[in-house]
matplotlib code that plots the C-alpha trace (Angstrom):
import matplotlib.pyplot as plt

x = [0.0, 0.7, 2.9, -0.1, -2.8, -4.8, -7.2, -10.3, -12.7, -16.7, -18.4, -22.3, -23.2, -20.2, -20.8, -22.9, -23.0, -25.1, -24.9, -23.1, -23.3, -20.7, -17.9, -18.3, -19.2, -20.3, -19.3, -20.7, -17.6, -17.9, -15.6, -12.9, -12.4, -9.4, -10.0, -7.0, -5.0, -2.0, 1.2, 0.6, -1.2, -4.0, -4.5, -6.0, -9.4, -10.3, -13.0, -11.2, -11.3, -14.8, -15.9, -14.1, -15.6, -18.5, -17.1, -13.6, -12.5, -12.7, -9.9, -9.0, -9.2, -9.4, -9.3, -10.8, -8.5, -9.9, -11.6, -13.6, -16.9, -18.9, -18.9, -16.4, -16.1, -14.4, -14.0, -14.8, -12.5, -9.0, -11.4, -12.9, -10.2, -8.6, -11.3, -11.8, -8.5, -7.8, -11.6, -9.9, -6.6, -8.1, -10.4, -13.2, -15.1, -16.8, -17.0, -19.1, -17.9, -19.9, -18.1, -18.7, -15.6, -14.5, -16.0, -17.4, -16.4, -16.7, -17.1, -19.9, -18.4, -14.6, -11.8, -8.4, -5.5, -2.4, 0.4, 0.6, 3.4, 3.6, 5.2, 7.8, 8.8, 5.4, 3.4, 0.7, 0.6, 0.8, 2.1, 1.8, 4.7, 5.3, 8.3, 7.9, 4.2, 1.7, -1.3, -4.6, -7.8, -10.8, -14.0, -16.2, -19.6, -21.2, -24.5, -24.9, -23.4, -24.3, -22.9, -19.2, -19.4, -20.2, -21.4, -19.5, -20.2, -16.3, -15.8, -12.3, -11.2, -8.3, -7.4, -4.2, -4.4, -5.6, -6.7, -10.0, -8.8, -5.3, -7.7, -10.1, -7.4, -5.5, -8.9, -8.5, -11.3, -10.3, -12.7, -14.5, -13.0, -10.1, -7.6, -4.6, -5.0, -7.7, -6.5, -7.8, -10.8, -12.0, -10.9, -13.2, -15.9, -16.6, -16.5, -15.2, -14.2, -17.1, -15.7, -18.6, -17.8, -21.8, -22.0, -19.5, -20.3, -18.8, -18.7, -19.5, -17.0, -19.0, -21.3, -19.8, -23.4, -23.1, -23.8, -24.8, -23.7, -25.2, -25.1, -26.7, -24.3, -24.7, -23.5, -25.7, -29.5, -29.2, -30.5, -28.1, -29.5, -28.3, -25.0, -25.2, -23.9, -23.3, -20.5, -18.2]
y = [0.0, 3.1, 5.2, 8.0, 5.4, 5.8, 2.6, 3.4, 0.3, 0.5, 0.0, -0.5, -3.1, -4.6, -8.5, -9.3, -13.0, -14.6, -18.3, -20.6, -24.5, -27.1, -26.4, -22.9, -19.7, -16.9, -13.5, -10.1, -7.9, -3.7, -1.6, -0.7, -3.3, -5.8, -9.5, -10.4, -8.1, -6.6, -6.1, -3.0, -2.9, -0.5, -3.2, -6.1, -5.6, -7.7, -9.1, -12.6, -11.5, -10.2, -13.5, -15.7, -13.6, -15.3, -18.7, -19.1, -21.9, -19.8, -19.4, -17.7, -19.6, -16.6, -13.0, -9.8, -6.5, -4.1, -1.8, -4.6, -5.7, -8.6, -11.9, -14.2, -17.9, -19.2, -22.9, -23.8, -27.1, -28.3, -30.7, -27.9, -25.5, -27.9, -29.3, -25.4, -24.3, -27.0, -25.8, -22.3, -23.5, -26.2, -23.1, -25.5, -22.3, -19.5, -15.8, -12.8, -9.3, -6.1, -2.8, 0.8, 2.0, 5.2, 5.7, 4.0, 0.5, -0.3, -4.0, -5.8, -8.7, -9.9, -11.2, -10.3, -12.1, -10.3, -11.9, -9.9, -9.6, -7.5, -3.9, -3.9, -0.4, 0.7, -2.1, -3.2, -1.9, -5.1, -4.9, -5.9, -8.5, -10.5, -12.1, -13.3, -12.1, -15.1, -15.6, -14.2, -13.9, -12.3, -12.5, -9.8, -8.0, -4.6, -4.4, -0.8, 2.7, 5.4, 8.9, 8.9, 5.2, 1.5, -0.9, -4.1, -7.9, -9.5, -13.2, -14.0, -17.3, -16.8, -15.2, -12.7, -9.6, -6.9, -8.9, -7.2, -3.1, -4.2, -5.9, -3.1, -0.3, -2.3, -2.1, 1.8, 2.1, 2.1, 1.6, 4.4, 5.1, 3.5, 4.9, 3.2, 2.6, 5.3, 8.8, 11.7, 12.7, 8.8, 8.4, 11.1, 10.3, 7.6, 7.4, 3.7, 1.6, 1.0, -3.1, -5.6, -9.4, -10.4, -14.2, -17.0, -20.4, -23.4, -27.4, -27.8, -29.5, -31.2, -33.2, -31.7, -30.2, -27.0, -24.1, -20.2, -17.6, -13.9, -10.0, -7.2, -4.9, -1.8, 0.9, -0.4, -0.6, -4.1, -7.2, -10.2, -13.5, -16.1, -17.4, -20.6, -23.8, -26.1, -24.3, -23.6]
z = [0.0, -0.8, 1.9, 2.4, 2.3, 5.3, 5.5, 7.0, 6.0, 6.1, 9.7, 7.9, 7.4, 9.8, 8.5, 5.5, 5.7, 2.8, 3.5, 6.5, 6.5, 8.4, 5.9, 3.9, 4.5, 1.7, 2.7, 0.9, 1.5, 1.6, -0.8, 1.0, 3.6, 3.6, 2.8, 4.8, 7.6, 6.5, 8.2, 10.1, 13.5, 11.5, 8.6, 11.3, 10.6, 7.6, 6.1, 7.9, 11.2, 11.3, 10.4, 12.6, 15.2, 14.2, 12.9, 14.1, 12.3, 9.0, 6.3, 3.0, 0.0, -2.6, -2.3, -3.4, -4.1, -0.9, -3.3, -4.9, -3.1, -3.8, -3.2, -1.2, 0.2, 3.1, 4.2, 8.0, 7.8, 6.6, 4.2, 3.0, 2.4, 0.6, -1.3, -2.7, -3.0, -5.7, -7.1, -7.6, -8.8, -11.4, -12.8, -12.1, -10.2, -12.2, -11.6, -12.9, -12.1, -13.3, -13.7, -14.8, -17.0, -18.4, -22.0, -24.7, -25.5, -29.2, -29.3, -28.0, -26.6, -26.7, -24.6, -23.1, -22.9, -22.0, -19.2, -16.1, -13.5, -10.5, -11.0, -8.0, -8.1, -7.9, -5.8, -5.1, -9.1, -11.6, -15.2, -18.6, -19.1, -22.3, -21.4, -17.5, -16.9, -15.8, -18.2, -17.4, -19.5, -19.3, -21.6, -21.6, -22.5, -22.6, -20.9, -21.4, -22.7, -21.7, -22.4, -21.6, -20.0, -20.2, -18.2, -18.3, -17.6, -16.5, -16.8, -15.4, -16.2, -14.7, -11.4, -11.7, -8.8, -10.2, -13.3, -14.3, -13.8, -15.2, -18.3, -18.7, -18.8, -21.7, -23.3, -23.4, -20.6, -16.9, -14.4, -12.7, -9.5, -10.0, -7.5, -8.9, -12.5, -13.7, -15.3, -12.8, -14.6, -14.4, -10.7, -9.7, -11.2, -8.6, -4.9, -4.4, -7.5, -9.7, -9.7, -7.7, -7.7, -8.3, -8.8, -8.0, -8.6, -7.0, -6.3, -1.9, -0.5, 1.1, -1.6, -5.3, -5.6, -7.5, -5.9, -7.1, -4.9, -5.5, -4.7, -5.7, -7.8, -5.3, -7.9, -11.4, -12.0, -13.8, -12.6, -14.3, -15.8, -13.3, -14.2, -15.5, -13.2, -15.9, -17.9, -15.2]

ax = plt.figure().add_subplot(projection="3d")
ax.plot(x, y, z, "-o")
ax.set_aspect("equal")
plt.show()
């Protein structure tokens, strides 16, 4: 983080918890709030240790960027942890993200697939890397354009930090709000980052039953399709 950041995460709603059961449990997390504490005394409060006050037994298997919000699973067992960690890894999960970005995207529908690598100089910052960067692909769709943006539907397939801003400002159109990749006039048009991780679909642990996990996009007047479970 950034030497001047001062991290001062959301207090309402504290908790948003959409589903528990004896092995998972689906979080809702705020814009702005860690998923995992940080190094510094200030950066304890996390998305992690707000839930294990409730469920102690809870770890990280994946993680959202802090300005992100949306949707988030944890597992409640060693089983279960491992059980979804190799779910993410394997790409065998599926994710739909919706975003408002800075002007008017021409195509319709497309992908991106460009290698990223982190930018040391300038962390948490990645970059565009064709010689050491990791592979990452995105497909996407617009939902919507308006006058000097568009709404956007995000399907990661992979998971690369940073992935979908770092994806949508090599497609000319950085997301609104954006306080690290977004050109000033962009940045302020937005009070958070205009980035919501809406569905996430998944196998449970516990019986390899496929299950739909949803949010409502808080910044977008669109109600989604559900995602469909049978092409993850």
């Amino acid at each position: 983080m950034k030497k001047n950041f001062v991290y001062q995460p959301p207090y309402t709603p504290y908790l948003q918890l959409l589903h528990h059961d004896n092995d998972i449990v689906v979080a809702n997390k705020q814009s702005g709030l860690l998923s995992v504490t940080g190094i510094q005394p200030a950066h304890k409060d996390a998305l992690i240790t707000r839930v294990q006050r409730v469920l102690p037994t809870a770890t990280v298997v994946h993680r959202l960027d802090m300005a992100t919000s949306g949707v988030m699973v944890m597992a409640l067992n060693k089983d279960a942890h491992r059980k979804l960690s190799r779910q993410f890894q394997d790409r065998i999960t599926k994710k739909r993200y919706y975003a408002r970005v800075d002007g008017i995207v021409a195509p319709d529908e497309g992908s991106i697939d460009i290698p990223l690598i982190v930018d040391w100089p300038n962390r948490p910052k990645q970059k565009i890397d064709y010689e050491n960067g990791k592979p990452s692909l995105t497909h996407f769709k617009v939902i919507k354009r308006l006058e000097n943006e568009t709404w956007m539907e995000l399907l990661p397939v992979t998971g690369r930090s940073h992935q979908l801003r770092m994806h949508m400002l090599a497609l000319g159109h950085p997301i609104l709000g954006d306080r690290l990749y977004a050109h000033e006039e962009a940045k302020a048009r937005a009070p958070r980052l205009q980035l919501h991780a809406e569905t996430l679909l998944l196998q449970h642990p516990e019986n390899g039953e496929w299950c739909r996990f949803s949010s409502v996009v808080p910044f977008m007047a669109h109600t989604p399709v559900p995602l469909e479970i049978d092409k993850p």
